[in-house]
Gaussian input, Z-matrix of N, CA and C with variables (Angstrom, degrees):
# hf/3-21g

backbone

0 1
 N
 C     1     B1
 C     2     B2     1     A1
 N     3     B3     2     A2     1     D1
 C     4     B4     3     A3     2     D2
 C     5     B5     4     A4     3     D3
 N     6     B6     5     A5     4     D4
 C     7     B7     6     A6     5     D5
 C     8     B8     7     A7     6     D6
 N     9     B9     8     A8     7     D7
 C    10    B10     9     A9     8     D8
 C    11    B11    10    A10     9     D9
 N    12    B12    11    A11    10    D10
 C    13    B13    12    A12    11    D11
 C    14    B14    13    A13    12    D12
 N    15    B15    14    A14    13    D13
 C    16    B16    15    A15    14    D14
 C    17    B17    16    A16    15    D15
 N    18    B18    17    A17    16    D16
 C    19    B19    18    A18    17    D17
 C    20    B20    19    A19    18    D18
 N    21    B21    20    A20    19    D19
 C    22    B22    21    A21    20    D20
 C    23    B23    22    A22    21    D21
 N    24    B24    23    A23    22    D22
 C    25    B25    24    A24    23    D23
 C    26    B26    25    A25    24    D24
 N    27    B27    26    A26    25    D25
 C    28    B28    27    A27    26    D26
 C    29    B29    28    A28    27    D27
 N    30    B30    29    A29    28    D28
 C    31    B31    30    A30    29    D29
 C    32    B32    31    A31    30    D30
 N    33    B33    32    A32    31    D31
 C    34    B34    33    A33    32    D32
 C    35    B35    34    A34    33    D33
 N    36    B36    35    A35    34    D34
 C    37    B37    36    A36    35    D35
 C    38    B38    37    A37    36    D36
 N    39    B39    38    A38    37    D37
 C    40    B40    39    A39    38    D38
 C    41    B41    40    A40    39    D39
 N    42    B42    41    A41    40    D40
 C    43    B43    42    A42    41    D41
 C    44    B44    43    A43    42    D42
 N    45    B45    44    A44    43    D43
 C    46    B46    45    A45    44    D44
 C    47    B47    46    A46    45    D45
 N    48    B48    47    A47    46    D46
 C    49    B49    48    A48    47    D47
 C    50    B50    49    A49    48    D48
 N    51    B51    50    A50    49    D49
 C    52    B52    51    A51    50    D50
 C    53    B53    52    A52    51    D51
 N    54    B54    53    A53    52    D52
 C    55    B55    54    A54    53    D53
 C    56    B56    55    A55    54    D54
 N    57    B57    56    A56    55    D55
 C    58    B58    57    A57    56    D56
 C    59    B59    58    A58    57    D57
 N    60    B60    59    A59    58    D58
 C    61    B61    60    A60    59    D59
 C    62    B62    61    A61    60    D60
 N    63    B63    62    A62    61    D61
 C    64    B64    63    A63    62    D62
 C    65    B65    64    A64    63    D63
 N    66    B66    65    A65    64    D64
 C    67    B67    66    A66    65    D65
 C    68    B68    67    A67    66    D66
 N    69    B69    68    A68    67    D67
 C    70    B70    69    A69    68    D68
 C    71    B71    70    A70    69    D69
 N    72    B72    71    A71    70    D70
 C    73    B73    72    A72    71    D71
 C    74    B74    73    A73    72    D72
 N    75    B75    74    A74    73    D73
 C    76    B76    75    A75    74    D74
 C    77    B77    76    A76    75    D75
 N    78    B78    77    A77    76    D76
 C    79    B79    78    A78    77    D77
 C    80    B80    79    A79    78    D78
 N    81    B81    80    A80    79    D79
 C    82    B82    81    A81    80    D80
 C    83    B83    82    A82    81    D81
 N    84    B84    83    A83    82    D82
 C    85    B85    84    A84    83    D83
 C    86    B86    85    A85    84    D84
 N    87    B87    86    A86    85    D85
 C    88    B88    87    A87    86    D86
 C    89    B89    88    A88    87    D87
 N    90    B90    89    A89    88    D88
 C    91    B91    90    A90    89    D89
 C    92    B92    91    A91    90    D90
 N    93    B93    92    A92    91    D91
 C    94    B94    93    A93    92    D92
 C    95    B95    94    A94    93    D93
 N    96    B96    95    A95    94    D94
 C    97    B97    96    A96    95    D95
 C    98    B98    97    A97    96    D96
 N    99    B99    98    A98    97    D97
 C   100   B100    99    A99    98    D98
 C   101   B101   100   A100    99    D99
 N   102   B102   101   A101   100   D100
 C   103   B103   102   A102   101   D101
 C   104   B104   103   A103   102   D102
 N   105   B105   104   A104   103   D103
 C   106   B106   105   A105   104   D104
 C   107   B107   106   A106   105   D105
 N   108   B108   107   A107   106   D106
 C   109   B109   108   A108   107   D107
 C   110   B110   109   A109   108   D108
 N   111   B111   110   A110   109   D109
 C   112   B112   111   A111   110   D110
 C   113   B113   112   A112   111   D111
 N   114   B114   113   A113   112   D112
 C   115   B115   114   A114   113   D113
 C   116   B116   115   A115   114   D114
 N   117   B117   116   A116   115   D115
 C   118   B118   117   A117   116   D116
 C   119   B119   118   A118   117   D117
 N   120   B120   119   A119   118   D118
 C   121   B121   120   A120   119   D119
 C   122   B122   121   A121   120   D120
 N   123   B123   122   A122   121   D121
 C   124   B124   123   A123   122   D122
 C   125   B125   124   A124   123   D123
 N   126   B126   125   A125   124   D124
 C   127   B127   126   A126   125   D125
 C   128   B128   127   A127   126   D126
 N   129   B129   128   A128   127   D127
 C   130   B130   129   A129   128   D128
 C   131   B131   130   A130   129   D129
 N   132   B132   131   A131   130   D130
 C   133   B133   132   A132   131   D131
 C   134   B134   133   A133   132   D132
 N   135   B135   134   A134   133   D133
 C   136   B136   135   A135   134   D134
 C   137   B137   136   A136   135   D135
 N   138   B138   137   A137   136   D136
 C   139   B139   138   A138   137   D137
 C   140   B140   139   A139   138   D138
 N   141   B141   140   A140   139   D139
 C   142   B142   141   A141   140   D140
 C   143   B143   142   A142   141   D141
 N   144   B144   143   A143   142   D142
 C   145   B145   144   A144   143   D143
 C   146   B146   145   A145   144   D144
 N   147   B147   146   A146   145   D145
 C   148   B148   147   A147   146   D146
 C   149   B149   148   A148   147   D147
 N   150   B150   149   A149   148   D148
 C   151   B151   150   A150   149   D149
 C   152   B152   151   A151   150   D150
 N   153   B153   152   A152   151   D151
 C   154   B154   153   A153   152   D152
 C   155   B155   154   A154   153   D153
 N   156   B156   155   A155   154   D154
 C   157   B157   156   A156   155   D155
 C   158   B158   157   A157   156   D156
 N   159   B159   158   A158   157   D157
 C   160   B160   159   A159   158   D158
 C   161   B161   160   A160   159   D159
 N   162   B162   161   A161   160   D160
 C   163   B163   162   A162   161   D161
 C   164   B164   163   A163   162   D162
 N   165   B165   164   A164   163   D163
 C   166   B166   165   A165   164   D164
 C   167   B167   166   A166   165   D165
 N   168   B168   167   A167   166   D166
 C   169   B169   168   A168   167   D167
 C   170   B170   169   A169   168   D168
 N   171   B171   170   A170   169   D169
 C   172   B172   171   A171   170   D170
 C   173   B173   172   A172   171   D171
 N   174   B174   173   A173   172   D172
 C   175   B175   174   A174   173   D173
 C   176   B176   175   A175   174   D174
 N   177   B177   176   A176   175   D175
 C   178   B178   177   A177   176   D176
 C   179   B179   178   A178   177   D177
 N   180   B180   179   A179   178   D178
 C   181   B181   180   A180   179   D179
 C   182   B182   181   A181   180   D180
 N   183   B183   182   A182   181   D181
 C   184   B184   183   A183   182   D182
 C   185   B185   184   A184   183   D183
 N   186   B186   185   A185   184   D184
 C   187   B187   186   A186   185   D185
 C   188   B188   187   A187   186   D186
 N   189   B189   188   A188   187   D187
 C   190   B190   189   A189   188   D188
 C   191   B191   190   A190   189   D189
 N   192   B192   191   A191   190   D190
 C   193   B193   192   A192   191   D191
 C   194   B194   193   A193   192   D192
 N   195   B195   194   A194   193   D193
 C   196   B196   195   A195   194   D194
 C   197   B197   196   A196   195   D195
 N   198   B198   197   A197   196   D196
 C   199   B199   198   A198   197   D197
 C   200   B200   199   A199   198   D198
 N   201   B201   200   A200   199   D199
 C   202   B202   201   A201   200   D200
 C   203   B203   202   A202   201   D201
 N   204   B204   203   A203   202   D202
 C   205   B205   204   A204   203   D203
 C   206   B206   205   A205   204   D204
 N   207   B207   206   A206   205   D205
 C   208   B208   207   A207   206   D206
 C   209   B209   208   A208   207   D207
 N   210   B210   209   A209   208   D208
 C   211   B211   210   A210   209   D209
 C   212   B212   211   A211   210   D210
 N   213   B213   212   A212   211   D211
 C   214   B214   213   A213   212   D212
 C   215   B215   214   A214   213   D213
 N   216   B216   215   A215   214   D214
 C   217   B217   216   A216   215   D215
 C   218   B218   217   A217   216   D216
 N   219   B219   218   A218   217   D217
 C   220   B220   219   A219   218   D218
 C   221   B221   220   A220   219   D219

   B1=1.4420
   B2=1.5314
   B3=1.6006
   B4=1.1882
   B5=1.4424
   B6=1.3340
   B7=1.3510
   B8=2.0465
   B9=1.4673
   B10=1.9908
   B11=1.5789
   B12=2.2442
   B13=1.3321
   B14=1.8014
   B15=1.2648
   B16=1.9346
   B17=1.1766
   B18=1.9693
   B19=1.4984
   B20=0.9983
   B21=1.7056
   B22=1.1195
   B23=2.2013
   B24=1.3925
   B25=1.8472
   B26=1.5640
   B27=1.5448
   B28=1.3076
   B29=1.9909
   B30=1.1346
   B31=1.7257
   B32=1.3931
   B33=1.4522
   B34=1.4122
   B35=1.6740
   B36=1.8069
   B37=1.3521
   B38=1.4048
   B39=1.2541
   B40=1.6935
   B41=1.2638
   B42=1.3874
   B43=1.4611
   B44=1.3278
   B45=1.3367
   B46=1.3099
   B47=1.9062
   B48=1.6842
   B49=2.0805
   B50=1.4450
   B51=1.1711
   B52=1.7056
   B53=1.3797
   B54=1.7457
   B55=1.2875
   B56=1.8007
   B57=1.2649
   B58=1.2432
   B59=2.1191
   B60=1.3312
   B61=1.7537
   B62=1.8305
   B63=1.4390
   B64=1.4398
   B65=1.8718
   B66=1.6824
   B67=0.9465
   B68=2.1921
   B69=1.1489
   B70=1.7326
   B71=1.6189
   B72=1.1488
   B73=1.4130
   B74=2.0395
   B75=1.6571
   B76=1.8311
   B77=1.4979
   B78=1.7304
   B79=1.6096
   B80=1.7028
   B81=1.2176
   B82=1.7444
   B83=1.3441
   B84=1.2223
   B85=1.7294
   B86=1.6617
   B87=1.3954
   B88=1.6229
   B89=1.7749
   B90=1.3630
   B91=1.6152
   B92=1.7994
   B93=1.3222
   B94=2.0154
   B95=1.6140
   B96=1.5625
   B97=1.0424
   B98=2.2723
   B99=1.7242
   B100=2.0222
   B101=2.1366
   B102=1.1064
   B103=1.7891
   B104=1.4363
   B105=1.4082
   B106=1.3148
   B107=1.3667
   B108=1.6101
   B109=1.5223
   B110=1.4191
   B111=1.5328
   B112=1.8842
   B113=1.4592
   B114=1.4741
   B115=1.7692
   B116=1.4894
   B117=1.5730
   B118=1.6456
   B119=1.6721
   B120=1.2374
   B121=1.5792
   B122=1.1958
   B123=1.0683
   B124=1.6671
   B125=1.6602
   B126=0.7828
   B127=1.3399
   B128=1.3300
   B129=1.4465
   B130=1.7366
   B131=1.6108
   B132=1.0363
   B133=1.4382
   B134=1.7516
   B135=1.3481
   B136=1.5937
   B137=1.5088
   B138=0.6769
   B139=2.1113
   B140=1.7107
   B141=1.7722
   B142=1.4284
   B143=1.2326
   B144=1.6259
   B145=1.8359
   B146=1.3034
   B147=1.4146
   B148=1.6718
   B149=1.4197
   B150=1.4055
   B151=1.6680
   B152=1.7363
   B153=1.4309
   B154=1.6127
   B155=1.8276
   B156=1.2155
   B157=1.8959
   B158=1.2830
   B159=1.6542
   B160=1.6175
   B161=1.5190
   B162=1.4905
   B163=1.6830
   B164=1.4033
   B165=1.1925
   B166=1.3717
   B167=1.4116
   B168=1.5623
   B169=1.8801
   B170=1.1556
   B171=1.0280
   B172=1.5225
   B173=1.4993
   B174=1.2203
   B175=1.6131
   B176=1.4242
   B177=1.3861
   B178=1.6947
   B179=1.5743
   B180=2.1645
   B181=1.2225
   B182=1.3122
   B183=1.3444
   B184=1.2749
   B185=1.8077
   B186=1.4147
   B187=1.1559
   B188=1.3850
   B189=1.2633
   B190=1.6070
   B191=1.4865
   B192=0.7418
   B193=1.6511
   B194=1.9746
   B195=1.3415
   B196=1.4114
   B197=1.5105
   B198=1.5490
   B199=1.6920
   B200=1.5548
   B201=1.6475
   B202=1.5726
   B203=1.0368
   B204=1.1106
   B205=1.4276
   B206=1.4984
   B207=1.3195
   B208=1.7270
   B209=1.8711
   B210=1.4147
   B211=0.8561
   B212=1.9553
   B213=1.4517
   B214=1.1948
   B215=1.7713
   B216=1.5765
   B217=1.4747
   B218=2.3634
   B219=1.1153
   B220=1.5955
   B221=1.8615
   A1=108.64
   A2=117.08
   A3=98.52
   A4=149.20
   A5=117.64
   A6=113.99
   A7=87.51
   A8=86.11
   A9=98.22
   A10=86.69
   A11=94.27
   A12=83.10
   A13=86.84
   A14=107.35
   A15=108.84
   A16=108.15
   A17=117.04
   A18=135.37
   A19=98.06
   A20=106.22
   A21=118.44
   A22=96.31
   A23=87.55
   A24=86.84
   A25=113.12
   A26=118.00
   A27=110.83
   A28=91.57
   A29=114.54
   A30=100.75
   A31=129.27
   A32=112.90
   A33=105.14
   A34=122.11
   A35=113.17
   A36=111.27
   A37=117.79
   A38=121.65
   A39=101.71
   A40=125.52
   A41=120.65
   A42=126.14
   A43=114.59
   A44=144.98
   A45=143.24
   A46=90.48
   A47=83.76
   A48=81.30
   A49=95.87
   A50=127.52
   A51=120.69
   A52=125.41
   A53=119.68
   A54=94.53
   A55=159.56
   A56=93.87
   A57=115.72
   A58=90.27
   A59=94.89
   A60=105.93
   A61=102.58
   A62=82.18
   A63=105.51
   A64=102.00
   A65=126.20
   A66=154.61
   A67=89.03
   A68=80.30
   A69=87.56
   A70=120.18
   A71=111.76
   A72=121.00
   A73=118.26
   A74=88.28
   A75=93.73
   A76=121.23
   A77=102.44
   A78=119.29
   A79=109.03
   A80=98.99
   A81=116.92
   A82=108.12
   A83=96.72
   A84=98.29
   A85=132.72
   A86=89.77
   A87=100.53
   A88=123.97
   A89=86.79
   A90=109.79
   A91=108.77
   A92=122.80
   A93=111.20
   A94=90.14
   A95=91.48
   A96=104.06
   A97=118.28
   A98=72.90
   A99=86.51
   A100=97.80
   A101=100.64
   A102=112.25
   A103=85.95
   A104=125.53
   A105=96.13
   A106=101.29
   A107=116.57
   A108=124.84
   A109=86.66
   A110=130.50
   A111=111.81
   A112=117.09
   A113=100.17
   A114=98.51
   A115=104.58
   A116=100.48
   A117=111.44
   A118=101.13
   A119=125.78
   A120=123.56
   A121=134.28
   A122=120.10
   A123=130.54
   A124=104.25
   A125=124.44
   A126=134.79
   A127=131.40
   A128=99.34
   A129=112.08
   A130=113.93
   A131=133.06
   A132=141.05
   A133=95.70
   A134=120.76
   A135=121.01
   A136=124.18
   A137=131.57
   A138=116.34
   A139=84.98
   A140=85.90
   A141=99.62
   A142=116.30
   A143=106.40
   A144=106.46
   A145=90.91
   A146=130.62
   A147=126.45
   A148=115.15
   A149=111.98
   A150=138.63
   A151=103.40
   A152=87.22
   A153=104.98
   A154=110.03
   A155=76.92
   A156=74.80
   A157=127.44
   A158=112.08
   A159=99.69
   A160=122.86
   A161=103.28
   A162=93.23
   A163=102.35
   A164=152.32
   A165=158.52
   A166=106.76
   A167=117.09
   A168=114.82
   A169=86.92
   A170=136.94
   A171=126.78
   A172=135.53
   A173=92.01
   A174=125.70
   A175=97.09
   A176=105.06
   A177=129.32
   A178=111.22
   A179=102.92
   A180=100.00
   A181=142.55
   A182=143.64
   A183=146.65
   A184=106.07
   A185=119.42
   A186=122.17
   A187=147.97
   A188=103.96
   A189=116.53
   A190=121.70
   A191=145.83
   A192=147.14
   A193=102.68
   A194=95.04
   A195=105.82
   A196=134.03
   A197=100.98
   A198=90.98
   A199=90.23
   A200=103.39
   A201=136.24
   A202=104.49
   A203=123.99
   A204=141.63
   A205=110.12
   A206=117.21
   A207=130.45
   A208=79.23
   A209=102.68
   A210=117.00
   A211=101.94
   A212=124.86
   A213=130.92
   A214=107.03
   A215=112.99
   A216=98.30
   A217=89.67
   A218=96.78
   A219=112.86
   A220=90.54
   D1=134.72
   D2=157.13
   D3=-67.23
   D4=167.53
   D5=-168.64
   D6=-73.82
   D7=168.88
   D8=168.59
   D9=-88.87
   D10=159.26
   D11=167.55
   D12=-115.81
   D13=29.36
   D14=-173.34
   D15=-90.39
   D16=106.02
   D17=154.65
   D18=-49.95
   D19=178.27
   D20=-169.97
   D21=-171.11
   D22=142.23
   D23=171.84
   D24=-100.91
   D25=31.62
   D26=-142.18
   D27=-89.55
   D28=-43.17
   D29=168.00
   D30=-64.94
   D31=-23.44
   D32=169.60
   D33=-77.69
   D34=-21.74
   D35=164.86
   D36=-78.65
   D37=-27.61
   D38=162.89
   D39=-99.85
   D40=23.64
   D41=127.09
   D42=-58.53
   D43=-32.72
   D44=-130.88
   D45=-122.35
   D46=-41.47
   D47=-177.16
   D48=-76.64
   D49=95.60
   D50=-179.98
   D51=23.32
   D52=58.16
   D53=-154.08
   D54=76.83
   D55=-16.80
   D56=-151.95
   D57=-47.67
   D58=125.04
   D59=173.45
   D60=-68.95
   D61=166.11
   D62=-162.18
   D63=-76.77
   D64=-17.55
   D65=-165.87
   D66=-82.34
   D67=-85.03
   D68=171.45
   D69=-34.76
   D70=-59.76
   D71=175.36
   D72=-50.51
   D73=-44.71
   D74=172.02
   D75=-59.50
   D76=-38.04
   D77=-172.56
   D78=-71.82
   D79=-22.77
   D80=172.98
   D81=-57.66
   D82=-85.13
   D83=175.66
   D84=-105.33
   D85=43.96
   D86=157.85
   D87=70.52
   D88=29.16
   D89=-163.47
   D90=-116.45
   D91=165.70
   D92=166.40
   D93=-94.04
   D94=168.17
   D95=-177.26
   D96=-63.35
   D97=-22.51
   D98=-170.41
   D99=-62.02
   D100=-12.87
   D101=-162.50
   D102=-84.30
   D103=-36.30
   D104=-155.89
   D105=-100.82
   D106=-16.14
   D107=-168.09
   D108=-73.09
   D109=-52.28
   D110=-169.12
   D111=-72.32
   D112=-23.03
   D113=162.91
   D114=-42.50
   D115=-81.71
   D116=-152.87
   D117=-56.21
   D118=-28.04
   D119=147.58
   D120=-43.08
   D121=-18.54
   D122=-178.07
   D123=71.17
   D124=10.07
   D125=168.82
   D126=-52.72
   D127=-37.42
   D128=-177.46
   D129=-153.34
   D130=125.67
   D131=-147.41
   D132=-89.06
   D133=133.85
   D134=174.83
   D135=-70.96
   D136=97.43
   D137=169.54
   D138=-0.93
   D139=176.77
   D140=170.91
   D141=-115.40
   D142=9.11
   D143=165.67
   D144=-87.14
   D145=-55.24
   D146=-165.78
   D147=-48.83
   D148=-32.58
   D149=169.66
   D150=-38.17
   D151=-62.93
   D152=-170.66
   D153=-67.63
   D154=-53.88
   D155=179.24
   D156=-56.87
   D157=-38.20
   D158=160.29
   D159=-63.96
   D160=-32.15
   D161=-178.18
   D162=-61.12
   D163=-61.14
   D164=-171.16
   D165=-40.95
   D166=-29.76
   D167=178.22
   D168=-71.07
   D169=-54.54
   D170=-164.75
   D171=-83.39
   D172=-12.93
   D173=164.95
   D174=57.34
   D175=53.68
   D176=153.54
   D177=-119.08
   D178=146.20
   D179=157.77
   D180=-49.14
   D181=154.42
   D182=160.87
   D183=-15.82
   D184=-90.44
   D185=156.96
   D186=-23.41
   D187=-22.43
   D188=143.19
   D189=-73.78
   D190=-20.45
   D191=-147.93
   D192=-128.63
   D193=-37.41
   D194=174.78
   D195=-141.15
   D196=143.12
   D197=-166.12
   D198=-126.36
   D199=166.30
   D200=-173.05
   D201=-158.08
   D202=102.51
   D203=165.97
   D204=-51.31
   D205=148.83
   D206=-152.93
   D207=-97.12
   D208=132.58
   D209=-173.44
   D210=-98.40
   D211=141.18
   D212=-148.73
   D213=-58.52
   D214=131.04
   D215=-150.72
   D216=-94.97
   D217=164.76
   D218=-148.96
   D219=-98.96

């Protein structure tokens, strides 16, 4: 399988929400905590409701929280 090439700001915003643990963040949007640790790892790519729902804990757009590099234009 390929690797993702989708960043993500998701440890530096719950540094910013007081910390907020990776445990807290799963119970948020309905996820385990192991879902959100390989997210913020780049490990495993989110749905695009799960996408949304973390941006909404943080009450940032999509595009804040996650990046995809522009793929080479034709």
């Amino acid at each position: 399988m390929a690797k993702t090439r989708i960043t993500n700001q998701i440890r530096t915003l719950r540094f910013f929400a007081d910390e907020m643990s990776q445990a807290v963040l799963a119970e948020k949007v309905g996820v385990t905590r192991q879902t959100v640790m390989a997210i913020e790892a780049a490990k495993y790519s989110p749905s695009l409701e799960l996408a949304f729902k973390i941006a909404a804990v943080f009450s940032k757009e999509l595009g804040e929280v996650f990046t995809y590099p522009d793929e080479v234009k034709k």
